[in-house]
N, C-alpha and C positions, 0 to 999 in steps of 0.2 A: 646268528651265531655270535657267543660273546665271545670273540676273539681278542679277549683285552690285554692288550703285550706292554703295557705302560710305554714308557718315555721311548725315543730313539735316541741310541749312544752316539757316543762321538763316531763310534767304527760305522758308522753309516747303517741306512733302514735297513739293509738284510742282513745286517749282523757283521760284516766282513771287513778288513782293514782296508780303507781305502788307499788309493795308489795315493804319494807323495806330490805336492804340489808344484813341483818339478817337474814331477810325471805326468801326472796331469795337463799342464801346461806344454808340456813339448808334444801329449799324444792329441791335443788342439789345436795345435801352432798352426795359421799361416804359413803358407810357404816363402822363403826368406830370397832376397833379390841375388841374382847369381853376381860373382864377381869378376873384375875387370878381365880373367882368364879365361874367362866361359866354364861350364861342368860343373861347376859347383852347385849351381841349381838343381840339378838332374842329380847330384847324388845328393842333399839334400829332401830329393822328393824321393828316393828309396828307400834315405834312412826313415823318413815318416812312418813310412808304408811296411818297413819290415817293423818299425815300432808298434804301430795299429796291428800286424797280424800278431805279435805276442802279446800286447794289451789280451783282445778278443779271446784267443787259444787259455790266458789266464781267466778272464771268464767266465767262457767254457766250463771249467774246471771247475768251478765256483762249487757248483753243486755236492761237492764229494767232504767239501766242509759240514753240511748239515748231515749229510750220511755219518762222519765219524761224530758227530756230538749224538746221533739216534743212539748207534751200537754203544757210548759210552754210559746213556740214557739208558738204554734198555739192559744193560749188564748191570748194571748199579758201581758204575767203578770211583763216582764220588764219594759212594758212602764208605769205603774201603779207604779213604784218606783222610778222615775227618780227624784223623792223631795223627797226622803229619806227614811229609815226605816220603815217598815209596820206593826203591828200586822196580822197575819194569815185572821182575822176576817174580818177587815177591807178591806182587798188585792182582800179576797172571793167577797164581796158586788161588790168591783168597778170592779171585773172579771167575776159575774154571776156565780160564782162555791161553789161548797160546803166548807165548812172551816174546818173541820176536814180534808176531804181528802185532799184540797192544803195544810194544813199543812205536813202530813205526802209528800208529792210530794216537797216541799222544805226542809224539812229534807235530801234527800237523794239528792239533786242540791246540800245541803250546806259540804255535805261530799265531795265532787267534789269541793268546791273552786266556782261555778257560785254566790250561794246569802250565807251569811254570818247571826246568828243569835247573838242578841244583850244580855243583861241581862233581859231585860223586853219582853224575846220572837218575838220580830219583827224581821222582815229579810229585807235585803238592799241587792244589787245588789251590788257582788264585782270587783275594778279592771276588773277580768276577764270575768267578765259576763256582761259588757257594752254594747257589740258588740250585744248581742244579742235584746235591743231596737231598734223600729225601725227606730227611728231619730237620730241612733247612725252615725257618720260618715264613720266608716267599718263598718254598721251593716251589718249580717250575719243571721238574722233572717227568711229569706229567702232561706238563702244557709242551714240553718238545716232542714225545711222544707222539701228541694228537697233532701236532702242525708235520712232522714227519710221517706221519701213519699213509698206510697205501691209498687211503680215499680223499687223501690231497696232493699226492705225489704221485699219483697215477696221471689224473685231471693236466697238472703242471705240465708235467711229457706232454702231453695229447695238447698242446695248447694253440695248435694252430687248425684245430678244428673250431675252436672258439673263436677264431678271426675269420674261416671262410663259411661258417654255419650260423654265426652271431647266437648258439644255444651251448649251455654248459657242456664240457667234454664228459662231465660225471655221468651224467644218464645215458649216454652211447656207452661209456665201460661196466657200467654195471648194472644196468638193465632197467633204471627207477630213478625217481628225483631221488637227490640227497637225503632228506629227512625220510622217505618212506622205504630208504633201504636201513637207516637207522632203525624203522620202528621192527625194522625185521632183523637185523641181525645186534644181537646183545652182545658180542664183544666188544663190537665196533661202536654201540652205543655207550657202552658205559668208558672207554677212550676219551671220547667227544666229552660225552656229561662231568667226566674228572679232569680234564686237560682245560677245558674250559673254565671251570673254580679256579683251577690254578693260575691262569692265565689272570681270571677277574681278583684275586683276593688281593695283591699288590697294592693296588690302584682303588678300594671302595672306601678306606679311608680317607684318601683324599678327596676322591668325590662328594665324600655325606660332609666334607665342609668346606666346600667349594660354594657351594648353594644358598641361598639366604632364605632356608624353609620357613613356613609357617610355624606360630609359637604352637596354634595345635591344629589339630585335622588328622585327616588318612591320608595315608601313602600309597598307592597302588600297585608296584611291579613287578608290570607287563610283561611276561616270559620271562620272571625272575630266577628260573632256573634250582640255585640250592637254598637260594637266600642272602648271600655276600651280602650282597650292596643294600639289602634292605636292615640288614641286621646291622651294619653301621651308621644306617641313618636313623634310626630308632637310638641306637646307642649314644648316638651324639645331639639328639631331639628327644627330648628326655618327654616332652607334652606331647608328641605325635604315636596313633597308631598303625599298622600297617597291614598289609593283606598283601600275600606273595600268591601272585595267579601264573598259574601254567598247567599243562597235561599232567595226567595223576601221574603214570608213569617217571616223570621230573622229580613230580611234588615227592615223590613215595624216599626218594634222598635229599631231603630239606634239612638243612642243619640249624633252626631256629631254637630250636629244643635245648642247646648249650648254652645260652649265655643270660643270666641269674637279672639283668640288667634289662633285658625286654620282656622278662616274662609276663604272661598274662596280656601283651599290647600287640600279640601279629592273631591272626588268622588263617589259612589256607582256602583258596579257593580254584578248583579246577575247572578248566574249561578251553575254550579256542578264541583265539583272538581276531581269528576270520570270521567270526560267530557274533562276540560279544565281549565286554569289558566288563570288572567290578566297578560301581561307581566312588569316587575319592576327589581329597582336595588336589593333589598332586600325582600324576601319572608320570612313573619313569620308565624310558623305555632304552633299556641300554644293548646298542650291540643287536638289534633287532631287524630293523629297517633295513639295514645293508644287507639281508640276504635276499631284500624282493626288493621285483620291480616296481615300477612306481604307481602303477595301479593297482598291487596288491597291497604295496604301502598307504593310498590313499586308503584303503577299505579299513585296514586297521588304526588309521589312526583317527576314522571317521567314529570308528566304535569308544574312541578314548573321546574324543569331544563329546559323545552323546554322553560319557559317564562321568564328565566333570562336574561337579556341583559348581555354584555360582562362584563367582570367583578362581575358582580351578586356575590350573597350568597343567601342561604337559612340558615334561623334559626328557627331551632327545638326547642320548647320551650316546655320540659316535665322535669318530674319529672326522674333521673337517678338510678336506681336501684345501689346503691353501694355494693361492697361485703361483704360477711360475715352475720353475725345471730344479729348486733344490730336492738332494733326499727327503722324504717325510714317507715313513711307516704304512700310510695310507693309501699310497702306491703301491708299495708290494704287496700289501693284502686285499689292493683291487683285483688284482692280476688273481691271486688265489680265489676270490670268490666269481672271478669271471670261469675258473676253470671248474667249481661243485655248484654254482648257486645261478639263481635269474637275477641277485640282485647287485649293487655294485655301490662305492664308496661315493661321495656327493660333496660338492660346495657349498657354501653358503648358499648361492643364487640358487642352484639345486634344490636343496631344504625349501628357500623362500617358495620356489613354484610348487612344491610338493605337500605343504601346507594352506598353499590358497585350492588345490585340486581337494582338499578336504575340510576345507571351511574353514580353516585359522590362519593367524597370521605369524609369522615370523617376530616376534618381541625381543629376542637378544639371543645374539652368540658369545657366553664367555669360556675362556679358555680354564684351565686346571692343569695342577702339575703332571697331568696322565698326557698321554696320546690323543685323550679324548677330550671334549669340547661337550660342554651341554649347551644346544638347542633350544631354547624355550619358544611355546610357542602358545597361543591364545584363543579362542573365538574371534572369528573374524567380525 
């Protein structure tokens, strides 16, 4: 899945403002030594305790922030602000929606920082909430869409069948793995197929110069979906060619065809990656590997060794679990892919053992301004 969400903000990996470091700090605290009166411990340890149940109960809650950015998403009520400030009222007419309840549904965007309320009650679309028009140039409108759609918010719910069955909650709700109820139901696939570009297109600029490519050679990738990330690295590797391999189905929306700058240097080639690789100097494989397990990972990336020409590399282009307990992005979207997919987010040490299970070696982890981290990885 290329679920490529770039950077994590200051408001923490699920998007939401975090508690104040105040707050924070007291909904941790040690309990403090009682004083010379006695009691003072004891109601000290209530106040904790009624602190922690509204911490939690806010929580809770959490969920109904992604609900209101969906309805704002799927109404198109950013594009409806793109000249400015709105009254409630006005917003409602040009969005078919009721005006009391948009109001109350932008009240709680404007707590989040997405729209901003003025002195005469109108709301405008902040800085941060640009992205979500959908004539914005990263818009992402699409991409909330597909991380809100019912075949990852069903899974989320059901998520405690994925702790006592250790298998995805997806295929007990809906009858099939994930990708094979994609191949059956086309709404839902083309969802995914466009939420995903949107997701990846942010972030392939900085990728294709993040890397120290070869002055020439082929590029190869591996379930490269519409073509983003290949179409920047041709663009920015002016001596390389490339080859976007995936399922025709994929291929049949490939956006290679636009840009005057790579013409003539890609080619398409369809196929399965459980199967077989196109052979290239360079295999990229972004956003892949984390929907399988690690034996379905070794398979495919045993097919990218056998298709390296000498000298070759592969690059892993996922998201690097780092250690310890801060936020990082990589978490939360371990959690969603624990809930549609077999596969799950990885460490460095992870990657290392997962490339020696397929004959290579681990050669470098460099970071990039994305979420994501390329992987390189070698003939063992």
């Amino acid at each position: 899945m290329r679920q490529d969400a770039g950077n994590v903000n200051s408001s923490g990996a699920d998007g939401r403002a975090p508690a104040s470091d105040e707050e924070a700090r007291q909904a941790t605290a040690s309990p403090t030594a009682p004083d010379t009166e006695g009691g003072a411990a004891s109601d000290d340890a209530d106040t904790r305790l009624r602190r922690s149940a509204g911490f939690l109960v806010d929580e809770a809650l959490g969920f109904l922030y992604p609900a209101a950015l969906r309805a704002a998403a799927d109404l198109g009520v950013a594009d409806h602000l793109v000249d400015g400030p709105r009254a409630p009222a006005s917003l409602a007419t040009a969005t078919g929606t009721d005006a009391r309840n948009l109001h109350r549904l932008l009240r709680l965007l404007a707590t989040r920082g997405v729209v901003a309320e003025d002195e005469q009650g109108r709301f405008a679309l902040t800085e941060a909430g640009q992205a979500l028009r959908s004539d914005a140039p990263h818009s992402v409108r699409t991409a909330v869409l597909m991380l809100t759609d019912r075949t990852m918010w069903l899974p989320a719910h059901a998520m405690s069948h994925c702790l006592t069955e250790g298998t995805p909650a997806f295929d007990d709700i809906f009858g099939m793995p994930f990708f094979d109820h994609f191949a059956q139901d086309e709404r839902t696939a083309a969802v995914f197929h466009v939420g995903m570009a949107a997701t990846s297109d942010p972030e392939n600029a900085p990728l294709a110069t993040a890397y120290d490519f070869p002055a020439t050679g082929t590029v190869v990738d591996v379930g490269g979906g519409h073509g983003g990330l290949l179409t920047e690295v041709l663009r920015h590797h002016p001596g390389l060619d490339g080859v976007l391999f995936d399922q025709p189905h994929v291929l049949a929306g490939h956006r290679l065809n636009g840009d005057a700058a790579i013409a003539g240097r890609w080619t398409l080639a369809n196929g399965d990656f459980f199967t077989s690789v196109p052979s290239g100097d360079v295999l990229l494989i972004k956003r892949i590997l984390h929907d399988w397990d690690d034996e379905r990972s070794a398979v495919i990336l045993g097919h990218c060794r056998r298709a390296l020409r000498p000298g070759g590399r592969i690059l892993v282009l996922d998201a690097v679990v780092p250690p310890g307990n801060a936020p990082h992005q990589a978490k939360v979207v371990d959690l969603m892919l624990m809930g549609v997919l077999p596969g799950r987010e990885r460490t460095e040490a992870d990657f290392a053992a997962l490339f020696e299970a397929a004959g290579l070696r681990l050669s470098r982890v460099l970071p990039t301004p994305t979420v994501l981290s390329m992987v390189e990885a070698v003939p063992a």
